[in-house]
C-alpha positions in Angstrom: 0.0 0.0 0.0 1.7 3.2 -1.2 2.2 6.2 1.7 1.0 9.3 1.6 3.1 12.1 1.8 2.4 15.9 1.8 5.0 19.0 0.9 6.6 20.3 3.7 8.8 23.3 1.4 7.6 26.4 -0.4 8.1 25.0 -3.7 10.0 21.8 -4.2 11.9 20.4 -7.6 10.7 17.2 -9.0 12.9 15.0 -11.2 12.7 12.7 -13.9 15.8 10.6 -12.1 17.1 10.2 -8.4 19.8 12.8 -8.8 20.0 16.6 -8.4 21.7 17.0 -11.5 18.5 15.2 -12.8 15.8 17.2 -15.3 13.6 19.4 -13.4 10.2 17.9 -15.2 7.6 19.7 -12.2 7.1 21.2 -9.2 5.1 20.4 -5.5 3.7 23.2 -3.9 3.2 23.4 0.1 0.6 21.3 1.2 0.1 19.2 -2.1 -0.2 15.6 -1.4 0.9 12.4 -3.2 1.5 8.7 -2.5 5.6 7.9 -1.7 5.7 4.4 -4.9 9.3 3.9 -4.1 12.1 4.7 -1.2 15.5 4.7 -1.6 18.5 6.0 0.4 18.3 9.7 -0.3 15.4 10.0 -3.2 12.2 8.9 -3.0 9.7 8.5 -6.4 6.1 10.4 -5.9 3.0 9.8 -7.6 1.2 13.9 -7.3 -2.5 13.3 -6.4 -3.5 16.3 -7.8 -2.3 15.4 -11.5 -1.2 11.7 -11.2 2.3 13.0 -12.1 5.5 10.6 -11.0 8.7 12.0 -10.4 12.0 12.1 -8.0 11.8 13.8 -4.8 14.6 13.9 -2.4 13.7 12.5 1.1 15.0 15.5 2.8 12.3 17.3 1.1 8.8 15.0 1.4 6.8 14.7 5.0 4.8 12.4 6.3 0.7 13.1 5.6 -1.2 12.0 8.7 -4.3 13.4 7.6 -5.6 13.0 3.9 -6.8 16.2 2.6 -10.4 16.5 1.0 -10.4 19.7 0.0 -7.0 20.2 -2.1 -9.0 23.3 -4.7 -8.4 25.9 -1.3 -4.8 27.4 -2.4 -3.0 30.5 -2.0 -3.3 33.6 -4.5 -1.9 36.2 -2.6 1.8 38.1 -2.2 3.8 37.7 0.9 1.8 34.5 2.3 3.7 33.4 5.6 3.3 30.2 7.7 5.3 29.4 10.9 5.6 25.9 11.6 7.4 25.6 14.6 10.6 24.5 13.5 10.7 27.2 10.5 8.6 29.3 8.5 7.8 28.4 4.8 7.1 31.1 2.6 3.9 30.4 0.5 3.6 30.1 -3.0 1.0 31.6 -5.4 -0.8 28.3 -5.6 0.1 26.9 -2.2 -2.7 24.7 -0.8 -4.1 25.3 2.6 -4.7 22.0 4.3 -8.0 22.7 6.3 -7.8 25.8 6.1 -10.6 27.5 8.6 -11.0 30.5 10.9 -7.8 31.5 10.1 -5.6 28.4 10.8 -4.3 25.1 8.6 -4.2 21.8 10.0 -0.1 20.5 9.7 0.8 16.8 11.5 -2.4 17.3 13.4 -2.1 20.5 14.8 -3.7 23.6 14.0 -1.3 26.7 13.5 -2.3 29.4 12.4 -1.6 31.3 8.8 -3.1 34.6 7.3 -3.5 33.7 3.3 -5.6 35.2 0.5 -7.4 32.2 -0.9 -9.2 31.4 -4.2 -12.3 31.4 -2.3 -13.9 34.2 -3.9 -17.3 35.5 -4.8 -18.3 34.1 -8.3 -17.4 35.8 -11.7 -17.8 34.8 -15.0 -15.0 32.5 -16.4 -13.3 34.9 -18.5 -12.6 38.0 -16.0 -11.3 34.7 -13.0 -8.8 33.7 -15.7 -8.0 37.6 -16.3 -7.6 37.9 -12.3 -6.0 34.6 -12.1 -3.5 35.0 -14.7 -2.5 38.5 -13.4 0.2 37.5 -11.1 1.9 34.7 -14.0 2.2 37.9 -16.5 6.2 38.7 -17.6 6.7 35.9 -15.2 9.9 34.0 -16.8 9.8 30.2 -18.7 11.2 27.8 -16.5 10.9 24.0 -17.3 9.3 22.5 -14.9 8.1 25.4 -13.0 4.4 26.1 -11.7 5.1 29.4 -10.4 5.0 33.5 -10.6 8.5 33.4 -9.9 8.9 30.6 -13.4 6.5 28.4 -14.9 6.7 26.8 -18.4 3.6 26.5 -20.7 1.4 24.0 -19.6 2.1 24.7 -16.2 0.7 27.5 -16.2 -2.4 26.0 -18.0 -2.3 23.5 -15.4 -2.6 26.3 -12.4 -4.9 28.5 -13.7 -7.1 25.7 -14.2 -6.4 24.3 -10.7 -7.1 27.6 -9.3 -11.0 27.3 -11.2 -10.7 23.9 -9.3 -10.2 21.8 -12.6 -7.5 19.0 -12.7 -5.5 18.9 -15.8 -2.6 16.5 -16.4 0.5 17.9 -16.3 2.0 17.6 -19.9 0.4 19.4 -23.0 0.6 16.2 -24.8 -1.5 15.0 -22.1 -4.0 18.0 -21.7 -4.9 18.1 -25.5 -6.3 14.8 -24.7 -8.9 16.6 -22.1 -12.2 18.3 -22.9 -14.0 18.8 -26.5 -12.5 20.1 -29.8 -13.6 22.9 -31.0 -13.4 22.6 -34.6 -13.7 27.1 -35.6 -11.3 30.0 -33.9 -14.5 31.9 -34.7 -16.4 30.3 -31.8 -13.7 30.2 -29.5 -14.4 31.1 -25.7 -12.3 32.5 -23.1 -10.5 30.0 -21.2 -10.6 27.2 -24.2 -7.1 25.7 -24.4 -4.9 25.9 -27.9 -2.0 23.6 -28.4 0.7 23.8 -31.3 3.0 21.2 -33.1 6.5 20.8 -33.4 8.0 19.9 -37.0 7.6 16.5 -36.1 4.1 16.8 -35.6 4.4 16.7 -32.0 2.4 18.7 -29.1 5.0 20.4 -27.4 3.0 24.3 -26.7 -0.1 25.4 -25.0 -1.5 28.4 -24.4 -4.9 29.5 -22.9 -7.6 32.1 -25.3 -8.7 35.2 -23.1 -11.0 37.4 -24.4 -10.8 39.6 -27.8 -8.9 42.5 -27.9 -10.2 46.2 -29.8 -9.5 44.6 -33.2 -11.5 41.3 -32.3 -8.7 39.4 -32.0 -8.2 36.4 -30.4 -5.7 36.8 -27.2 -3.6 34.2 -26.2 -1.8 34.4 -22.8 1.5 31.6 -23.0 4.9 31.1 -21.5 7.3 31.4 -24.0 10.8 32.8 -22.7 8.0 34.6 -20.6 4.1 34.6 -19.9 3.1 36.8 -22.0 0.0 38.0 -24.3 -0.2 37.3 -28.1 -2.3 37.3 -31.0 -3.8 34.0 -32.1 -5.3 33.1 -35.8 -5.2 30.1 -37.8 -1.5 29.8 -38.8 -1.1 29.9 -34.9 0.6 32.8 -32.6 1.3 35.6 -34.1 4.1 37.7 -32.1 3.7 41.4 -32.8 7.2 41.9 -31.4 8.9 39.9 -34.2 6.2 40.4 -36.7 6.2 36.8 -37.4 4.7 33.7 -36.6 6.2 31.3 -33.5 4.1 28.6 -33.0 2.0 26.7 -35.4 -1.7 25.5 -34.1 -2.8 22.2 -34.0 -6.1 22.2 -32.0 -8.7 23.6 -29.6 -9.8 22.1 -26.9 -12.6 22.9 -24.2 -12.3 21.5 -20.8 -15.5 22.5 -18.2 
């Protein structure tokens, strides 16, 4: 029977091998859970509940989970987030979940210590502006492979996040996510929030970016991470960068995921 485990650290690397010279290929946020598949001396291999992801974790680096948490959608998405747990504080992510979170205080290793946190609970808006206000922090934020964060995120990361933070569970990959939801077969009936993926010359998914809504030209607007997150325009040949006047990714499909 596999263990669970919960992250103990801000923001903790994930690799593809037992070795920190190993790929960064994700990233566990505070309070995310997953089941501990294999221990060895120093690394220990992770499946992420949250995304079914497997990956490298080094054992100095994974805790213990007494508690299973139910409610994994309650996560940090404000600045300067601090939690004291006793032995040391952990800065929170944007992202972060809250284990139990409630009047003010998480539960961690069954106790209840307290943390002041904006959270995604928030009054209900329509899907397009939460994406806008979701996004915000992400924008100009650089690419990092692997990353899930403001402070570096790579493209289907931050697909994956903002959609966590709408409390909807994409895989990690995009060759995974363009699997998920319903094609949509017309740019012209694209929504806010429908997912767009692009080819390599192999034919390959290896991009995704998220629409938003059109800009004064009626123009579909892409927000993606490439080299940073950023804002493009987005038309059948694919994304159209205004900075280089030229075409840098070449679309393959759309895909709505509710």
């Amino acid at each position: 029977m596999a263990t669970p485990v919960i992250c103990p650290l801000s923001i903790v690397p994930v690799r593809s091998e037992p070795s920190d010279r190993a790929e960064q290929v994700t990233q566990w946020l505070f309070g995310e859970t997953g089941e501990l598949l294999e221990r060895q001396e120093k690394w220990s291999r992770v499946k992420f509940d949250h995304d079914g992801y497997e990956g490298w974790v080094d054992n100095k680096q994974l805790a213990p989970c007494p508690t299973p948490n139910y409610d994994p959608d309650l996560r940090v998405i404000g600045p300067d987030s601090l939690v004291d747990l006793g032995d040391r504080p952990v800065m929170l992510p944007y992202g972060a979940v809250l284990p139990f979170y409630e009047e003010g205080a998480i539960l961690w290793q069954d106790r209840r210590i307290p943390v002041q946190a904006v959270t995604n609970q928030r009054p209900d808006l329509e899907r397009a502006d939460l994406i806008e206000f979701y996004l915000h922090p992400f924008l100009g934020a650089p690419y990092l492979w692997g990353g899930r964060t403001p402070w570096g995120v790579d493209c289907s990361g931050l697909t994956q996040m903002l959609f966590i933070l709408m409390g909807i569970y994409l895989p990690r990959d995009a060759d995974q996510q363009v699997l998920e939801g319903e094609a949509v077969e017309l740019l012209d009936v694209c929504e806010p929030g429908d997912l767009a993926f692009f080819t390599n010359q192999a034919g390959k998914v290896v991009h995704v970016g998220i629409i938003l809504t059109r800009d004064t030209e009626d123009r579909l607007r892409i927000a993606h991470a490439s080299g940073r997150v950023r804002i493009d325009v987005l038309d059948r040949q694919g994304i159209f960068n205004e900075e280089e006047q030229a075409h840098t990714h070449r679309l393959h499909a759309v895909r709505r995921v509710l």
